[in-house]
C-alpha positions in Angstrom: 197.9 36.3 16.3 196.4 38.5 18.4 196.3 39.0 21.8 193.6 39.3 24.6 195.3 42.8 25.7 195.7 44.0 21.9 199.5 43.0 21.7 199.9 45.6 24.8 199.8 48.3 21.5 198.2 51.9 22.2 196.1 53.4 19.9 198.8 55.4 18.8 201.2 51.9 17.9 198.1 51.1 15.9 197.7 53.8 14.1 201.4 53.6 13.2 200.8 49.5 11.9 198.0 51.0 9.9 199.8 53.6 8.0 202.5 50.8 7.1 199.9 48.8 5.9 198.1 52.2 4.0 201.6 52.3 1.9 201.9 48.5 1.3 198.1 49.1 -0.3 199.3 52.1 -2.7 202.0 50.1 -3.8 200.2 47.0 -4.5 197.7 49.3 -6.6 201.1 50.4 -8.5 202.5 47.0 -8.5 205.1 46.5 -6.8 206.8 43.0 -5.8 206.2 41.4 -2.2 209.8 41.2 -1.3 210.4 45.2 -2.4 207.6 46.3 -0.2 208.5 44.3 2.7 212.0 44.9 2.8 211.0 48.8 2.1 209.0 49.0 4.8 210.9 46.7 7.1 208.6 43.9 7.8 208.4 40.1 6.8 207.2 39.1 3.3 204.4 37.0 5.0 202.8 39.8 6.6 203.2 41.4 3.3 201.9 38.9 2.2 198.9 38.9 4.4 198.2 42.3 3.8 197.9 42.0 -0.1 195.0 39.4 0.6 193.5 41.5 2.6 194.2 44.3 -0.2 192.0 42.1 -2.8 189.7 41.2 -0.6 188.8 44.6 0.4 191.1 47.3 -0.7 192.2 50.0 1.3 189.5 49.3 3.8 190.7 45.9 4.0 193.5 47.1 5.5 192.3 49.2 7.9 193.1 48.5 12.0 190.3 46.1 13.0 190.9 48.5 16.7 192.3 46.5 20.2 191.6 42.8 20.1 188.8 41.9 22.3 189.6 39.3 25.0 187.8 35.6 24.2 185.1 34.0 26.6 187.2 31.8 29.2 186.1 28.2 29.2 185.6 26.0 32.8 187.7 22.5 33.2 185.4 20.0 34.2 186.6 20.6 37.8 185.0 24.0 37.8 187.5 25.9 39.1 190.1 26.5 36.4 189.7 29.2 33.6 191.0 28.5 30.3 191.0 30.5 27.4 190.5 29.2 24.0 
């Protein structure tokens, strides 16, 4: 999920996520099991999980840091005066 402020990460947190994800990439290339690389790198086996779609989808470069979430267009209630974000 991500959120309208970017999780509250700094380019710097991001950059960090990334290189985890950079070494979940080389080891898929070398073939290594879900649950080795996740427990390895110290995160869940879905994210792992996650990623290795990405991996096949796009590589390396699918694993790159998409940057800070942008926020989403608020929506009106029919009353006009209540913002809701979708």
């Amino acid at each position: 999920m991500r959120y309208a402020d970017g999780g509250g990460l700094t380019a710097e947190r991001r950059a960090a996520r990334e290189r985890i994800r950079m070494e979940a990439g080389r080891r898929f290339e070398r073939g290594d099991r879900t649950s080795d690389i996740a427990k390895d790198l110290r995160v869940s086996e879905r994210s792992v999980e996650q990623w290795r779609r990405n991996w096949r989808e796009g590589g390396l470069e699918g694993l790159k840091s998409k940057g800070p979430a942008r926020s989403r267009p608020q929506k009106w209630c029919i009353d006009g005066h209540s913002a809701i974000s979708f």
